[in-house]
Each structure stands twice: as C-alpha cells, then as structure tokens.
Biopython code that builds the backbone (N, CA, C, O; Angstrom):
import numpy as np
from Bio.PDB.StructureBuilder import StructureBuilder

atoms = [
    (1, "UNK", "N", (-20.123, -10.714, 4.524)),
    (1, "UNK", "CA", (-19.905, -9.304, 4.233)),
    (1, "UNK", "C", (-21.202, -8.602, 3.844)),
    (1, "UNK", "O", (-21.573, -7.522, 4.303)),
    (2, "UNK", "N", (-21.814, -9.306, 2.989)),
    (2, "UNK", "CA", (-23.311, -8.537, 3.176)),
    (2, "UNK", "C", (-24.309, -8.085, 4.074)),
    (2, "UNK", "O", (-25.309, -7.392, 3.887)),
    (3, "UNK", "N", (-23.830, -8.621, 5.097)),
    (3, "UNK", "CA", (-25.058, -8.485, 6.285)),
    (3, "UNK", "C", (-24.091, -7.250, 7.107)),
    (3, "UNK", "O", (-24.487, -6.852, 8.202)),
    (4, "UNK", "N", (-22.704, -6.638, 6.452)),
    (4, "UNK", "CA", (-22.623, -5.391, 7.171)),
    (4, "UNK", "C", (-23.056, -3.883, 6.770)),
    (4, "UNK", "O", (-22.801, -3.391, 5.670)),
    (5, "UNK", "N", (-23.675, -3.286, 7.706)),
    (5, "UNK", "CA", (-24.183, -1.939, 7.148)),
    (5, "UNK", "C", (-23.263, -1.121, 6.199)),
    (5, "UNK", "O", (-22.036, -1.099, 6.300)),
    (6, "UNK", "N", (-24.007, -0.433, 5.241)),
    (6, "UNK", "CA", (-23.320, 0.395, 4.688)),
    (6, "UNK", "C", (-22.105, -0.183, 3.424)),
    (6, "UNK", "O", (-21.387, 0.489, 2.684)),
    (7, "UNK", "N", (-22.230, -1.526, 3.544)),
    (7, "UNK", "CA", (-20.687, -1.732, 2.882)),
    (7, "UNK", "C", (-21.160, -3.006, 1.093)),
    (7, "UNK", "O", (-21.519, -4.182, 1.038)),
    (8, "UNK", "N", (-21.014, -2.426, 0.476)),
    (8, "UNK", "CA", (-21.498, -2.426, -1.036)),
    (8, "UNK", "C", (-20.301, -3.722, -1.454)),
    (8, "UNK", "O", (-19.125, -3.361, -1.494)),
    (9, "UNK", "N", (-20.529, -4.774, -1.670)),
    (9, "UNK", "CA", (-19.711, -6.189, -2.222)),
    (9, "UNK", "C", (-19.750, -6.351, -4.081)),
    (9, "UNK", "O", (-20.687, -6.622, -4.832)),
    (10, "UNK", "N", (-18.781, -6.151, -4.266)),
    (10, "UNK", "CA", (-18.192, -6.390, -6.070)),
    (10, "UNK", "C", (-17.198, -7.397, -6.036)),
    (10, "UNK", "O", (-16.408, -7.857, -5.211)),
    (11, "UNK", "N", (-17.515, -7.584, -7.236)),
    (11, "UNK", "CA", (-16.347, -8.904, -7.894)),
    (11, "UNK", "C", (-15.495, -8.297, -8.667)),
    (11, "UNK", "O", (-15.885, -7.471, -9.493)),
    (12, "UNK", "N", (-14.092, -8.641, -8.504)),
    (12, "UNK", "CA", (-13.430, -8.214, -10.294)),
    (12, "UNK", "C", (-14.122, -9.276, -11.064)),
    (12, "UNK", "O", (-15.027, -10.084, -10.855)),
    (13, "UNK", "N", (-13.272, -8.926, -12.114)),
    (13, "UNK", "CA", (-13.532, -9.295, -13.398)),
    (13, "UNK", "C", (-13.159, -10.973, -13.317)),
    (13, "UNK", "O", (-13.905, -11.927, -13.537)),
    (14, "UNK", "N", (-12.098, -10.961, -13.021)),
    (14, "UNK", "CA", (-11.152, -12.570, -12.710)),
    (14, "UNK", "C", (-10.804, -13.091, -11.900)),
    (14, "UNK", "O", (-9.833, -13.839, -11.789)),
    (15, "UNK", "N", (-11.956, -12.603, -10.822)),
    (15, "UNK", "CA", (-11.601, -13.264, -9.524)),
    (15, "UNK", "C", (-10.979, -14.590, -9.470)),
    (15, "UNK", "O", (-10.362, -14.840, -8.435)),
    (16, "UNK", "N", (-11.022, -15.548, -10.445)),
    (16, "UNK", "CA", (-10.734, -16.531, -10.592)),
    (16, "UNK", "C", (-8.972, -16.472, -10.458)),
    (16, "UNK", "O", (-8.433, -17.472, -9.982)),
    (17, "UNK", "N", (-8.294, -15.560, -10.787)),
    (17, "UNK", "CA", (-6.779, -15.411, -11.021)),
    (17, "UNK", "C", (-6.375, -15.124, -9.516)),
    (17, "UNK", "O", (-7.100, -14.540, -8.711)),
    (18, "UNK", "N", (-4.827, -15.734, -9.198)),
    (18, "UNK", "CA", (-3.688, -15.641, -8.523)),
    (18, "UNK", "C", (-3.384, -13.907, -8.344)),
    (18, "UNK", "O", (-3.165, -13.348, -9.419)),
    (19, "UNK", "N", (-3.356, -13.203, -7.368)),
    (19, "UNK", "CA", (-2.459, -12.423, -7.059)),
    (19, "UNK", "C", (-0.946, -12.236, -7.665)),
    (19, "UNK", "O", (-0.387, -11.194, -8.008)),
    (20, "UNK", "N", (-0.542, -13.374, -7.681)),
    (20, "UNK", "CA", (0.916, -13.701, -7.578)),
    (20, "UNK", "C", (1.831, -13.862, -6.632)),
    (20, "UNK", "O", (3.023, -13.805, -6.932)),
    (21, "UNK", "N", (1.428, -14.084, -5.360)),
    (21, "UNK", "CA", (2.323, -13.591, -4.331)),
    (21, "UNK", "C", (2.871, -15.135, -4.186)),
    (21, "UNK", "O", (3.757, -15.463, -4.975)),
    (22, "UNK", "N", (2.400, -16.119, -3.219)),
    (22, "UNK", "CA", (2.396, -17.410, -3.109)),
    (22, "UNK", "C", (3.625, -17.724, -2.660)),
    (22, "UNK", "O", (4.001, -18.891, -2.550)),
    (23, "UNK", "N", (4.421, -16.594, -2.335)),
    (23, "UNK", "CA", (5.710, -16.673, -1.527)),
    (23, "UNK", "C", (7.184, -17.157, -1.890)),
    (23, "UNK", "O", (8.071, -16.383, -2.249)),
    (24, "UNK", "N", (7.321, -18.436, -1.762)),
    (24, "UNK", "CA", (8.777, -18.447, -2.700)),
    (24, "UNK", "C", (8.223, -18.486, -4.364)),
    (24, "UNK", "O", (8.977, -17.987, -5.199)),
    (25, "UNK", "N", (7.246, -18.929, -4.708)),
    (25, "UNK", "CA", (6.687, -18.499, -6.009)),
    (25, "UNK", "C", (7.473, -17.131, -6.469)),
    (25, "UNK", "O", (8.331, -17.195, -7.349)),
    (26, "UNK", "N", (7.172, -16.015, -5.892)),
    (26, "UNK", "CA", (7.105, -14.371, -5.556)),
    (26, "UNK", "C", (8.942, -14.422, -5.488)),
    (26, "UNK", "O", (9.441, -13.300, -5.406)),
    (27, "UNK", "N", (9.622, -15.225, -5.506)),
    (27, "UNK", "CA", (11.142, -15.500, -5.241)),
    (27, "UNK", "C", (12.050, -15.924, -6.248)),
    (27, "UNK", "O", (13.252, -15.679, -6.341)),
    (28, "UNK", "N", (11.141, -16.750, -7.162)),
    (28, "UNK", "CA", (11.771, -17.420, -8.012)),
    (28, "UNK", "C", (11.114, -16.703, -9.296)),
    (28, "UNK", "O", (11.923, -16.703, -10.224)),
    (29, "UNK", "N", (10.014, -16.153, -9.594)),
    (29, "UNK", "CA", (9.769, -15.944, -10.939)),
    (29, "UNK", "C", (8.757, -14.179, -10.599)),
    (29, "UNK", "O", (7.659, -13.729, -10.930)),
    (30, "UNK", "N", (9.998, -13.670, -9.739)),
    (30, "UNK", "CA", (9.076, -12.146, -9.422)),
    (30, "UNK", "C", (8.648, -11.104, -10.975)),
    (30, "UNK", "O", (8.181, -9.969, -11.063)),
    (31, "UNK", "N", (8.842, -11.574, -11.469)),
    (31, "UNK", "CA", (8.366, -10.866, -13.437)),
    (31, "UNK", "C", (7.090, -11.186, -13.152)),
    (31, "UNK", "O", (6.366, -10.245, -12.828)),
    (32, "UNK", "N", (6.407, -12.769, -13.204)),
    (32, "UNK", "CA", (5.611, -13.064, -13.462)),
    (32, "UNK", "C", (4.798, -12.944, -12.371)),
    (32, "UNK", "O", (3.587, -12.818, -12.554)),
    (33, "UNK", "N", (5.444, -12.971, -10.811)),
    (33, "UNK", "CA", (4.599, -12.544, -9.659)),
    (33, "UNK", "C", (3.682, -10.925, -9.555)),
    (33, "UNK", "O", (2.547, -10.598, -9.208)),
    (34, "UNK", "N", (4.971, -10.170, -10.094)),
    (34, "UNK", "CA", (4.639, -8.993, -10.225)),
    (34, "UNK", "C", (3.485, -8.366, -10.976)),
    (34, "UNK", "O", (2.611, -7.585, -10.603)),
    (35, "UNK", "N", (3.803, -9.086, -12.451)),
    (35, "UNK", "CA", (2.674, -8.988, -13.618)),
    (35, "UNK", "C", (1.197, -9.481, -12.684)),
    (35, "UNK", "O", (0.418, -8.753, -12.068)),
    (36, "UNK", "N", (1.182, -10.506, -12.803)),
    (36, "UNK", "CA", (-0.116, -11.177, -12.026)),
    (36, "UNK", "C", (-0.285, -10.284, -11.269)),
    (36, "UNK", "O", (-1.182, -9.580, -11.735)),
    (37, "UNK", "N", (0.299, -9.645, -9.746)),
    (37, "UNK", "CA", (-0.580, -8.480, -8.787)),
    (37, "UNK", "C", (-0.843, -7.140, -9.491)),
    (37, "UNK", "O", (-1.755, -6.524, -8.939)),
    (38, "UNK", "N", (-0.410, -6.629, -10.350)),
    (38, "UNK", "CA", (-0.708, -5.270, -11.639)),
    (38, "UNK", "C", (-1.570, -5.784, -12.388)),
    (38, "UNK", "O", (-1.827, -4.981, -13.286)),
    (39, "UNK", "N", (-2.304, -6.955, -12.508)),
    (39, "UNK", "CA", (-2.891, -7.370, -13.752)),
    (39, "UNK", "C", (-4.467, -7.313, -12.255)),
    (39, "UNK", "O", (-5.575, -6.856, -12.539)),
    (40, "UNK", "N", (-4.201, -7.744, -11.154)),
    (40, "UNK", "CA", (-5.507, -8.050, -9.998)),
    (40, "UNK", "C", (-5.785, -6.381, -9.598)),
    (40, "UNK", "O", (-6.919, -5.984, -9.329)),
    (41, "UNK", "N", (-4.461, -5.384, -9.601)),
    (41, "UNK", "CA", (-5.171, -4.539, -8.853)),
    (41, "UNK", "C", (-5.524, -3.065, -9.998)),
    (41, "UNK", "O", (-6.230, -2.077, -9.798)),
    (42, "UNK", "N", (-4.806, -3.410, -11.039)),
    (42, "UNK", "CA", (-5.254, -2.936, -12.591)),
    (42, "UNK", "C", (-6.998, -3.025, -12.454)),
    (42, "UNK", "O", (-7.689, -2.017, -12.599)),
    (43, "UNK", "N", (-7.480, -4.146, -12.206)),
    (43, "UNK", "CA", (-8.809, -4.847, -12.328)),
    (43, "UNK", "C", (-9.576, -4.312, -11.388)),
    (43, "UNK", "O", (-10.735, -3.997, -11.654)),
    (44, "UNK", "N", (-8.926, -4.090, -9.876)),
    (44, "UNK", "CA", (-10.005, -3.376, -9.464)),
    (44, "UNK", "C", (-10.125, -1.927, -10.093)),
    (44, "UNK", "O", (-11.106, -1.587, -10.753)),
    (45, "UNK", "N", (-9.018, -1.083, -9.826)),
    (45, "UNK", "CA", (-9.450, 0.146, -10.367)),
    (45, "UNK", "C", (-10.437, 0.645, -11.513)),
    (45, "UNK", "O", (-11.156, 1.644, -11.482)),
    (46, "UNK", "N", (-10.248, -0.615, -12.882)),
    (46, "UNK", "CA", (-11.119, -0.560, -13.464)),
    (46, "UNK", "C", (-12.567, -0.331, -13.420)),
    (46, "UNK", "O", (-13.243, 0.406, -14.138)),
    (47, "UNK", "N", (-13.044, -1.344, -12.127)),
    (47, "UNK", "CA", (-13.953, -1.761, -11.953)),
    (47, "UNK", "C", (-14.274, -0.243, -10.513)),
    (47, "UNK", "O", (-15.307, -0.285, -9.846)),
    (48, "UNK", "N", (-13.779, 0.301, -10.411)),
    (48, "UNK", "CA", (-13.565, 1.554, -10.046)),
    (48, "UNK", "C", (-13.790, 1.152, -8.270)),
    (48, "UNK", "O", (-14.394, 1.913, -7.514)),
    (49, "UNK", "N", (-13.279, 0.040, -7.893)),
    (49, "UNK", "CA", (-12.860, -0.308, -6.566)),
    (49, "UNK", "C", (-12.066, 0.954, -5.690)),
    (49, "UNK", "O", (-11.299, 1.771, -6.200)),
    (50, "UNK", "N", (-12.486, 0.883, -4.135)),
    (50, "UNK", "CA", (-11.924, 2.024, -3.754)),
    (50, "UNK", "C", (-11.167, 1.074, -2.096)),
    (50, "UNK", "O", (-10.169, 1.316, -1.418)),
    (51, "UNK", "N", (-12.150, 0.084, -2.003)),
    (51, "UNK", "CA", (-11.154, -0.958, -0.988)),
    (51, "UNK", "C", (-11.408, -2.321, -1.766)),
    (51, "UNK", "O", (-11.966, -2.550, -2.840)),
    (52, "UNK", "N", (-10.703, -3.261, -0.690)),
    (52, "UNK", "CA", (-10.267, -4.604, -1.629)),
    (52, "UNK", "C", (-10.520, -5.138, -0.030)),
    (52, "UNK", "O", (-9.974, -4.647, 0.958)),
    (53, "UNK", "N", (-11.369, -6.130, -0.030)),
    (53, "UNK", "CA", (-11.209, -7.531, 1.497)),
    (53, "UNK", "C", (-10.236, -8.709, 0.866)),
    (53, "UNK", "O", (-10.125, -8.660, -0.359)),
    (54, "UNK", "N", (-9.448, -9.867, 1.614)),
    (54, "UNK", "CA", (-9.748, -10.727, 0.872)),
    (54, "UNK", "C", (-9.085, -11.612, 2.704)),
    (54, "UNK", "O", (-8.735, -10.995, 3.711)),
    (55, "UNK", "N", (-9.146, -13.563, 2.458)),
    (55, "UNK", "CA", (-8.884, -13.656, 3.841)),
    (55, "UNK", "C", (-7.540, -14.147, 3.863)),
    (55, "UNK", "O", (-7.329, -15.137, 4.563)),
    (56, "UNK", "N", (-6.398, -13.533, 3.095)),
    (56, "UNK", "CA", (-5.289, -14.290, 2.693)),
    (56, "UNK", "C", (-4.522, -12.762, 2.944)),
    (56, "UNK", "O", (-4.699, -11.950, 2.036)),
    (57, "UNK", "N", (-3.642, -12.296, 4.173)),
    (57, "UNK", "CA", (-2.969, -11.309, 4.467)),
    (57, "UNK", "C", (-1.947, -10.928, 3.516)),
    (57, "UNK", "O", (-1.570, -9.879, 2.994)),
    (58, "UNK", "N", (-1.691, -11.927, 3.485)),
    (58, "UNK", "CA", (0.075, -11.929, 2.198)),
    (58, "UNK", "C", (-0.518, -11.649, 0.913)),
    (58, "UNK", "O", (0.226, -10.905, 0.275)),
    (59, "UNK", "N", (-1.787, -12.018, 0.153)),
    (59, "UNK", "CA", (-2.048, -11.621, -1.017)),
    (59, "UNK", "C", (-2.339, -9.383, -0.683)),
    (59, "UNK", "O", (-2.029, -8.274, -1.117)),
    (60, "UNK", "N", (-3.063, -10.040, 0.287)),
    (60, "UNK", "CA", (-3.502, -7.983, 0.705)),
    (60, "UNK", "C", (-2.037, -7.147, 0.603)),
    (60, "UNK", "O", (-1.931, -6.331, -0.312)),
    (61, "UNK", "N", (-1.046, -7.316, 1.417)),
    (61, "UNK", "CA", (0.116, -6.704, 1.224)),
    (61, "UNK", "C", (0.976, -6.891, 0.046)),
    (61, "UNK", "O", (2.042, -6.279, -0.025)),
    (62, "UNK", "N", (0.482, -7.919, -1.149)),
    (62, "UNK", "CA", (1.401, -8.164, -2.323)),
    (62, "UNK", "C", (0.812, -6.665, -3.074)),
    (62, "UNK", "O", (1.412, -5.710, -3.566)),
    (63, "UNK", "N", (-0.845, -7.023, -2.869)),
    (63, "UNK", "CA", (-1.309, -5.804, -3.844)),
    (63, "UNK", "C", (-1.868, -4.299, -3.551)),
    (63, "UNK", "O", (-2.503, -3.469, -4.202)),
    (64, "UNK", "N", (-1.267, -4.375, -2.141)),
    (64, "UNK", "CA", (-1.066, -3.088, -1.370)),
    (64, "UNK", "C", (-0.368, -2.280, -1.832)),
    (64, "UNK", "O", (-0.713, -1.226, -2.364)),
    (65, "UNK", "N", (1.281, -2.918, -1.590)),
    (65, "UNK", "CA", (2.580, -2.502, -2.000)),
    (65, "UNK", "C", (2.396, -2.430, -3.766)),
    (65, "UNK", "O", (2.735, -1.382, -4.316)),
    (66, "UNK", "N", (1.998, -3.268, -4.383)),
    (66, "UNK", "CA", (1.732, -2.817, -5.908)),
    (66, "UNK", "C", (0.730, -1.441, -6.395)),
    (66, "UNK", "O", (1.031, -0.595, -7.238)),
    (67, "UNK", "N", (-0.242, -1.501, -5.771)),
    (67, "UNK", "CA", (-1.239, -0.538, -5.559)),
    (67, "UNK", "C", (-0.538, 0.870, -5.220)),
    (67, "UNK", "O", (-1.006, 1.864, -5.775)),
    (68, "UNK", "N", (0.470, 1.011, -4.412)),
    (68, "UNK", "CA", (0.831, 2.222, -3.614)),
    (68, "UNK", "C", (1.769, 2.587, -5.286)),
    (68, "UNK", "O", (1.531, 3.447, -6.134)),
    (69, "UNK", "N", (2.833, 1.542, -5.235)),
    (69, "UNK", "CA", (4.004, 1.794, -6.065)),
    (69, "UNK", "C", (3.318, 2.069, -7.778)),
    (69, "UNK", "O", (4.092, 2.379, -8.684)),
    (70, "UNK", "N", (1.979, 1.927, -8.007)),
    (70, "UNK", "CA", (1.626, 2.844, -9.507)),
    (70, "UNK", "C", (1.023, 3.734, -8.962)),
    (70, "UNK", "O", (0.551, 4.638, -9.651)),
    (71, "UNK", "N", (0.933, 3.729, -8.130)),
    (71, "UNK", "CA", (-0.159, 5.340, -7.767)),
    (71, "UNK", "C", (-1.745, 5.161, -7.888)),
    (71, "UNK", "O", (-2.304, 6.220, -8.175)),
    (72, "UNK", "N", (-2.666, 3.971, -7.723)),
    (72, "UNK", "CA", (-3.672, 3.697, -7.379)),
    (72, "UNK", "C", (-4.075, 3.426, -6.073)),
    (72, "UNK", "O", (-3.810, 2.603, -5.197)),
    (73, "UNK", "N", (-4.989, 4.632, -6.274)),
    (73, "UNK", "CA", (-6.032, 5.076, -4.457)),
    (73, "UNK", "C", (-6.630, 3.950, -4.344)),
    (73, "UNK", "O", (-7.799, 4.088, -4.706)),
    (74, "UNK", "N", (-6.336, 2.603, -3.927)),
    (74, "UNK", "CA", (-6.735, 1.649, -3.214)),
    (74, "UNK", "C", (-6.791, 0.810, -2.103)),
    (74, "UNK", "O", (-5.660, 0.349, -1.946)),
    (75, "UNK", "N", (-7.470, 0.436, -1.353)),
    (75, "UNK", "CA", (-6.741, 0.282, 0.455)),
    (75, "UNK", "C", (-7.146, -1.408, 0.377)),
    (75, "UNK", "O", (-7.978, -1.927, -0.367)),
    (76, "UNK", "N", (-6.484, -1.908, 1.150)),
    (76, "UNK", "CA", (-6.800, -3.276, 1.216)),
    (76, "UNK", "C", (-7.032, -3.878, 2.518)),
    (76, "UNK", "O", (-6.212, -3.414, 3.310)),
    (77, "UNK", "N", (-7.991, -4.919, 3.197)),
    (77, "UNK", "CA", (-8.525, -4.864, 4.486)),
    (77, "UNK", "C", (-8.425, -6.202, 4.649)),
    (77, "UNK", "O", (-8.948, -6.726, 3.665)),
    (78, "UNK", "N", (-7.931, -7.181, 5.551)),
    (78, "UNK", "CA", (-8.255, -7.993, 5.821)),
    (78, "UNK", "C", (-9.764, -8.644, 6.391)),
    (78, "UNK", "O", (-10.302, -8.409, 7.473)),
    (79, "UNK", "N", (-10.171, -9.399, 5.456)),
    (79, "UNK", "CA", (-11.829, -9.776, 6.170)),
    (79, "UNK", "C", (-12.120, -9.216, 7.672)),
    (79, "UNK", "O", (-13.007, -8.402, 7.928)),
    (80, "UNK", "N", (-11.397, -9.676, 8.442)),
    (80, "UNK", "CA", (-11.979, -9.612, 9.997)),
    (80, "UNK", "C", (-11.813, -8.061, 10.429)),
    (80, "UNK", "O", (-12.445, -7.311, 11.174)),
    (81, "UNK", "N", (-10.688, -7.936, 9.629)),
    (81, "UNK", "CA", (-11.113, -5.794, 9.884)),
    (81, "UNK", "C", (-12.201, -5.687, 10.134)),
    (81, "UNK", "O", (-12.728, -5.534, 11.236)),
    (82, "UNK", "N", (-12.968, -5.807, 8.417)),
    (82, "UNK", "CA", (-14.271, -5.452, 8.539)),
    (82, "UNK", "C", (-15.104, -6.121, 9.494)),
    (82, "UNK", "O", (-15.602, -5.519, 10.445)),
    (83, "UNK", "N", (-15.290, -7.446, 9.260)),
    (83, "UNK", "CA", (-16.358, -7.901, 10.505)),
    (83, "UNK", "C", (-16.222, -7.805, 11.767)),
    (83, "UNK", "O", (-16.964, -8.396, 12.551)),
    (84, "UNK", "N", (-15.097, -6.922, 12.180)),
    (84, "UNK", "CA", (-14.773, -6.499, 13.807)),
    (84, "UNK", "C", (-14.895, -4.866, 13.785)),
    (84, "UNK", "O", (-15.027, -4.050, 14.698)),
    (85, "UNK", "N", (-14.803, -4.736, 12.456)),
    (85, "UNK", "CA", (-15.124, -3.041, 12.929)),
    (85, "UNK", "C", (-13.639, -2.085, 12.543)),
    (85, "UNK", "O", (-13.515, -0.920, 12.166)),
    (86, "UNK", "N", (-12.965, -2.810, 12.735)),
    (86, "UNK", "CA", (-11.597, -2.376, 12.634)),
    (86, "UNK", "C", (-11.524, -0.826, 11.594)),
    (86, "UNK", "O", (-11.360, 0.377, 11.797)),
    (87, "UNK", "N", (-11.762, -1.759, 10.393)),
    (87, "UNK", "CA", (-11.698, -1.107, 8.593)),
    (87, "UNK", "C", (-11.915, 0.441, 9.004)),
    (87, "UNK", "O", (-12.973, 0.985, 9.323)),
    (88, "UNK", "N", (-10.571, 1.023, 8.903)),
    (88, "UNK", "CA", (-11.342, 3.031, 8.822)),
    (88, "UNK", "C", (-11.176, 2.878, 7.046)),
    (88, "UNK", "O", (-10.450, 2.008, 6.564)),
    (89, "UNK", "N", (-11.685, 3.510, 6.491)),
    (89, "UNK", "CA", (-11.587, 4.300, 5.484)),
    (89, "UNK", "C", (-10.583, 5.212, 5.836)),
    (89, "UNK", "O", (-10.261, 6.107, 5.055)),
]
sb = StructureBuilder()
sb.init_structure("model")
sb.init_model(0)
sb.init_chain("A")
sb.init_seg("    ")
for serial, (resi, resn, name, xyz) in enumerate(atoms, 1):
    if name == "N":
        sb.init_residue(resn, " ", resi, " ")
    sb.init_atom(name, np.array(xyz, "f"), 0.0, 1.0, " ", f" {name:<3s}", serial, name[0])
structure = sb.get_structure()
C-alpha cells in the first residue's frame, strides 16, 4: 500500500483486536460481536480515519454496516480495490 500514489497508511490504535465478525461467532454471542466492531470502527474515527483497507471482506462489511448504522463517514475497501484501482472515494 505504500508504493501507491497519493494514498497516506495509519494504524488504529489496536490493530491487534478482532472486528468481531468471525461468522457463526457473530451468531452465537452478537452483544459481544457487535461491541468488538463499535469498539474497531469507534477507533478509526478517533484516529480521524476517512477509509479503512483490510484483506478479510466479511470483517469490511461487519464494520461497514456498523459504521453506516452510528452515523460515521467511513468507507471500507477491500485491499485489491486499491491495488487495482478500483477504490473511488
């Protein structure tokens, strides 16, 4: 991702943490699935994120759909968007 023009790479805070999605995980204990993706995309906004990459589709749409449903302007891209060009803003 660095070697594409124009496009500025940040870390959250805890990159180290789960999304929450993990699928029937996300089925059986959706409190705690939920918390965990509000607690990842809480973190970007903080960090005053305006897109999100990551190479795991199902985590992008856990914290898409979380992202939309509080009302944080955040877009989420699958890696190869970007390295194909795809990614509009």
């Amino acid at each position: 991702l660095k070697l594409v023009d124009g496009l500025e790479v940040g870390y959250a805070t805890r990159r180290d943490e789960c999304c929450g999605f993990g699928g029937t995980y996300s089925i059986w204990d959706p409190s705690c699935s939920g918390q965990q993706g509000r607690d990842k995309v809480s973190d970007y906004a903080r960090n005053g994120f305006k897109y999100v990459t990551s190479q795991d589709m199902s985590c992008m749409i856990h914290q898409q759909t979380i992202a939309r449903k509080n009302g944080l302007d955040l877009k989420m891209f699958y890696i190869t968007e970007i390295l194909n060009g795809d990614a509009k803003p």
